[in-house]
N, C-alpha and C positions, 0 to 999 in steps of 0.2 A: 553283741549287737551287730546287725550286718548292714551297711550303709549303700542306697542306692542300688538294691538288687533289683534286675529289670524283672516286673511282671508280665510281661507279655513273654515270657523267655518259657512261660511254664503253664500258658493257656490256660491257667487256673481260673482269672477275672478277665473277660472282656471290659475293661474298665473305663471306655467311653460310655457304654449305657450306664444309667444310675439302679440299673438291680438287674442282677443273673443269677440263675440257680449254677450252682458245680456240683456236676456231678459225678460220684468217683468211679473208675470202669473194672475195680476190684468184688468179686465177690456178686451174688444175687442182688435183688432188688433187695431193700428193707422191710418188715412187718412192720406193719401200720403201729404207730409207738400204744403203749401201756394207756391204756384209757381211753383214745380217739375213738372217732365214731365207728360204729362197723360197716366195712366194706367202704372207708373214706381213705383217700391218700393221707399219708402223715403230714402236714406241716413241714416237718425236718428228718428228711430219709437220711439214712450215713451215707456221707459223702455229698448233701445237697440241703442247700441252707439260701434262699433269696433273702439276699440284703443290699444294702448300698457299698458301693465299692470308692476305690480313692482314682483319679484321673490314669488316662493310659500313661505307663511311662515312667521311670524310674522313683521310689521310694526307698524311704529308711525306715526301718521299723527295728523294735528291740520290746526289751522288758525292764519295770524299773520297778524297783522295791521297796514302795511308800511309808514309810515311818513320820513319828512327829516330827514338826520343825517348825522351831520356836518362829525363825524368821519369816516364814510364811503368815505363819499363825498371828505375830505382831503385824505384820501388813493386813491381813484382814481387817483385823480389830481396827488399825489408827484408820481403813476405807471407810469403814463402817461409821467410825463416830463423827468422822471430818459430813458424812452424808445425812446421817442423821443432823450435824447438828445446819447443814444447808436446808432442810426441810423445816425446819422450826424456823429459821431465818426467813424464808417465803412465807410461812404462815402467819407471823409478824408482820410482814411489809404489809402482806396482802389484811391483815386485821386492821393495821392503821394509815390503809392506803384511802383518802378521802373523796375517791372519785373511780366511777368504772373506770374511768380514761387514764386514771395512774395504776389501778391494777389489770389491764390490757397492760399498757408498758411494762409492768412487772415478770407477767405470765411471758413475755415473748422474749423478754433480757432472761429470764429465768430456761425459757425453750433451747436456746440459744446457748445457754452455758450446757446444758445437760446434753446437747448436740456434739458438741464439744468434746466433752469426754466420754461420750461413747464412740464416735472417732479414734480418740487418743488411746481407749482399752481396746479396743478393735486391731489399730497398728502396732498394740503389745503385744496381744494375742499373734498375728501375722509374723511380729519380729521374732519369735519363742519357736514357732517353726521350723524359719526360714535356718534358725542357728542349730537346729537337732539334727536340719536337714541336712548342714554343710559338716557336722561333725562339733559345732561349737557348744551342743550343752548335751549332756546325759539322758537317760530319759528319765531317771527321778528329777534333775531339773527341769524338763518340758512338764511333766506332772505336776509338780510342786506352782511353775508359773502359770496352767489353767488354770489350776484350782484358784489360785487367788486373782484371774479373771475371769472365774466362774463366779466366783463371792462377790465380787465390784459389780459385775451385769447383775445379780440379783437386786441389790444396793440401789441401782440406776434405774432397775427395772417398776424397783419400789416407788423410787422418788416420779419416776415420768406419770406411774398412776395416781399418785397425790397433784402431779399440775395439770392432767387431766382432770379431775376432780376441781382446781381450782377454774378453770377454763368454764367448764359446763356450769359453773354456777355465777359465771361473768358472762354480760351481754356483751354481744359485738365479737366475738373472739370465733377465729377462725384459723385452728390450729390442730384439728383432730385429724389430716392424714399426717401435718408432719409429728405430730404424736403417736401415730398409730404405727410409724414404720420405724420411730424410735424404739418404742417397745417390743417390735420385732426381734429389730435389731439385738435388744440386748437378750431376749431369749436365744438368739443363734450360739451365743457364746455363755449358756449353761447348758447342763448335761445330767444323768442320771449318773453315770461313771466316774463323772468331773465332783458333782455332789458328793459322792462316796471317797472320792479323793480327798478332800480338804478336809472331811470325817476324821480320817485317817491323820494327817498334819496338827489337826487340833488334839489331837488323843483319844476324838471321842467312837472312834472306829477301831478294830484290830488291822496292825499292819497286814499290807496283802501286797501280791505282785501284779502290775497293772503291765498288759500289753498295747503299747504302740505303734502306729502308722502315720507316716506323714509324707505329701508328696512336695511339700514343702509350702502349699496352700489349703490342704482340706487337711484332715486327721480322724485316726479310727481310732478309739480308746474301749479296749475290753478286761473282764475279769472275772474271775469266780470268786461266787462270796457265798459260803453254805451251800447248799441246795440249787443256785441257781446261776446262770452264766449272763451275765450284762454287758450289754454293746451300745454305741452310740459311734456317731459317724455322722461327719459333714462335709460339703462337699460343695463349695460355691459356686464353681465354673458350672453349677445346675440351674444356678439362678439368676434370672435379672425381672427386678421388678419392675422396670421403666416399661418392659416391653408388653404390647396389647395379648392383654388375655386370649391365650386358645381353649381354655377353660373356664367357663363361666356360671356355668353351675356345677351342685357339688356332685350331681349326676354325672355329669362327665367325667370329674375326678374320681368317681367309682370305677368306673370304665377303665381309667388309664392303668391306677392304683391296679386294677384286675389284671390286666396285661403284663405291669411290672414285676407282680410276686404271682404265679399262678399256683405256686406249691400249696402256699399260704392263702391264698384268698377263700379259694371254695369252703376251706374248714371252718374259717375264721367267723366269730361274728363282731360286724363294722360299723363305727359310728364316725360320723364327718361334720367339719364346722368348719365356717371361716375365723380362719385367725386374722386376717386383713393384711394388706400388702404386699395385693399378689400371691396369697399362699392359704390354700387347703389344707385341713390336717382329716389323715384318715388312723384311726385306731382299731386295732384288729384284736381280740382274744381266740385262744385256739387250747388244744388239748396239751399241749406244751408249751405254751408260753403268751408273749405277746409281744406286738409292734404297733408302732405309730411310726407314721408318716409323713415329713411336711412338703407337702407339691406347689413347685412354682406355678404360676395358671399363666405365665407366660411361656415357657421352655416344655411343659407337660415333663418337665422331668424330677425325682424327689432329690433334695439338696439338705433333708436334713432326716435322719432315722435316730428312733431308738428300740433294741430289741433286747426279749428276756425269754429265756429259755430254762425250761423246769430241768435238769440233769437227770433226775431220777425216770425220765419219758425220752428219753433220748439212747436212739441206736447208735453203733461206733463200727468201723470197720478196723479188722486188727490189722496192724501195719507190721509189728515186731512181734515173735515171739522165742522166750529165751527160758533153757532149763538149766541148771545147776544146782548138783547136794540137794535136789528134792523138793527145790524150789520153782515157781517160773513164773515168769515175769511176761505179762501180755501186755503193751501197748495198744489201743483203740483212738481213732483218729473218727474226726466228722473231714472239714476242712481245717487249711491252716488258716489261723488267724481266730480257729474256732476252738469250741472245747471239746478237749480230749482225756483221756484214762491211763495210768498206768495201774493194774493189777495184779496181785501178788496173791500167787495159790498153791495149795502144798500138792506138786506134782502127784503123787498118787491118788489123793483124796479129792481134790478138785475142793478143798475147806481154804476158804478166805485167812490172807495172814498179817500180820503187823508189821510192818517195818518201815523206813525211812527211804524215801526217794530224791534225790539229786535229779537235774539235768543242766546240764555245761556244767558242773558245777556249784552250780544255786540247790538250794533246798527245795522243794515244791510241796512238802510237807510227809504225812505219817498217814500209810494206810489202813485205819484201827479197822474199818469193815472189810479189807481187802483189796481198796480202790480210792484212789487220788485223783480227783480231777483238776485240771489246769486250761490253759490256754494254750492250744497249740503254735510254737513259732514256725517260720515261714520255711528257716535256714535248715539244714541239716542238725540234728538232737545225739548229744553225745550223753549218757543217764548211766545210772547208778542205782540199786537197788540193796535195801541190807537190810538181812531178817537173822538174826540173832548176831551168830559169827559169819555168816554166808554174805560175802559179797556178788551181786553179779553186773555185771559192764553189759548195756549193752546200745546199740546207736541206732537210729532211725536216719534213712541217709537222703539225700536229698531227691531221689528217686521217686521215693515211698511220702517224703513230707509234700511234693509237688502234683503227685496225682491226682488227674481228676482234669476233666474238660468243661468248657464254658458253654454255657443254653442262652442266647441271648435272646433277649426280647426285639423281637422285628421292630424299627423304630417309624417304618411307613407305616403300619399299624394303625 
């Protein structure tokens, strides 16, 4: 794991804006990927991926190797029932509450505790960070700790829409923004990634290796699972909901959303909602994959992404290439942070081969088609490859994982 590596050191992410294409300066343009439209730019050329990035300025990032764990998986559970059994507690008071004016007092003691601890998972979440950031937890413990404050936001997420429910069907009650920036709230702190995490912790997932980022306030969390690569990424210093709308329809946040991802936009076909408090969501499908967006309509800038990209539609640019005994071994890169390939092919025949790949050390799994894809780290990649008796070493070096320059989006725009 490599701790507080400066990003600006490698021009990779301008990372005050909230989305930049990188793009690598190796190699021709890309063919338009497998499927896209014809004569349309790809979505995701090698070497150029617009997503959300973490603040300018030093980060840690690593890879952590999610397996079950009981003690996560019992903290779920005992969230889950202590929540469940508060929600049956309100709907009792509120059955045998004998006046609107005792259940208004209810709904708002009731608002008020759930305030509370979405607060209180918020500064876990914060604290879980702040401690990966300084070197105090792993990154299977920052893992292991999302997930089961991805599980509690779900939980809370639940309970706020039942005292909504109770609200609207009480007169007098006027409690639907700070309901509605509740439920926000607790979606910020679940995830597509984070879901797939705690899968994994219960049993009900195959283990896999999740890559992390954190600049000690926002966090990127990615991974390959089959066929396809998942990201998620948030990023608060993008948002402030106190502040007056610069976007007020969702027409404008088409506009911005356009501005932000241009790679992505043209292809993509988008649908837009208010999710309320301050925040448009734009969702995009494309010929490789797909993204959603959530834009502050005060800042115009996005503070929360999730993105999925089909592997099998996806170009690579090759960084390493290594022959021994008949073998060779081709490394392909997008960006770092992104997914990449190692491929293994029987030097004269150019026939896909089986074997086992390492990198630092770690396993990344078995090439049965020829080709393993992973997450690419940030750091320099020391790898291993081994197809029967044939080992071969070979490293991608900090050179080659760093390449590639930042296209920002004009922010006077």
């Amino acid at each position: 794991m490599s701790r507080r590596f400066p990003l600006v050191l490698a021009a990779l992410l301008l990372c005050s804006l909230p989305a930049v294409a990188v793009s690598g300066p190796v190699g021709p343009a890309a063919e338009p990927a497998v499927g896209g439209p014809t004569g349309a730019q790809a979505a995701v050329d090698a070497g150029s991926i617009d997503w959300l990035t973490l603040s300018d300025g030093p980060a840690a990032s690593g890879e952590g190797y999610v397996v079950i764990d009981l003690g996560a998986a019992l903290d779920d559970d005992s969230n889950r029932l202590e929540a469940r059994y508060a929600d049956h507690r309100i709907d009792a008071r509120m059955e045998n509450a004998g006046s609107d004016a005792e259940r208004r007092a209810i709904i708002r003691e009731e608002a008020s505790r759930l305030g509370e601890s979405i607060a209180r998972l918020r500064e876990r979440e914060r604290t879980a960070y702040v401690e990966y950031y300084e070197g105090e937890r792993s990154e299977r413990e920052l893992l292991a700790e999302l997930a089961v404050v991805h599980t509690n936001a779900a939980v809370l997420d639940e309970s706020v829409t039942s005292l909504e429910g109770h609200a609207a069907a009480t007169p007098g009650v006027s409690l639907s923004s700070e309901l509605e920036a509740m439920e926000v709230e607790t979606r910020t702190m679940q995830g597509p990634v984070r879901d797939r995490v705690a899968e994994m912790l219960h049993g009900e997932a195959e283990p896999a290796r999740v890559h992390v980022e954190t600049d000690g306030e926002g966090v990127v969390l990615a991974l390959v699972d089959g066929d396809r690569f998942y990201r998620e990424a948030y990023r608060p210093g993008n948002r402030d909901p106190e502040a007056d709308p610069q976007y007020t329809s969702l027409g404008q946040s088409e506009d911005r959303i356009a501005e932000l991802y241009p790679s992505i936009f043209s292809e993509a076909r988008w649908s837009y909602s208010e999710v309320g408090y301050g925040t448009h969501r734009g969702t995009g499908t494309h010929s490789q994959g797909s993204l959603t967006v959530f834009l502050d309509t005060g800042t115009g800038d996005v503070y929360r992404e999730f993105q999925t990209l089909r592997l099998d539609r996806l170009d690579t640019v090759t960084a390493v290439e290594e022959t021994r005994a008949g073998v060779t071994v081709t490394v392909g890169r997008t960006v770092p942070g992104g997914p990449a390939t190692v491929t293994l092919t029987d030097a004269e025949t150019g026939a896909p081969l089986s074997g086992e790949v390492t990198l630092n050390g770690r396993s990344v799994g078995e090439t049965d088609d020829g080709t393993v894809w992973f997450v690419a780290p940030r750091e320099p990649v020391t790898g291993e490859a081994t197809v029967g008796s044939t080992t071969i070493e070979f490293e991608v070096a900090e050179g080659t994982a760093s390449q590639g320059t930042a296209r920002a989006v004009d922010e006077g725009s």
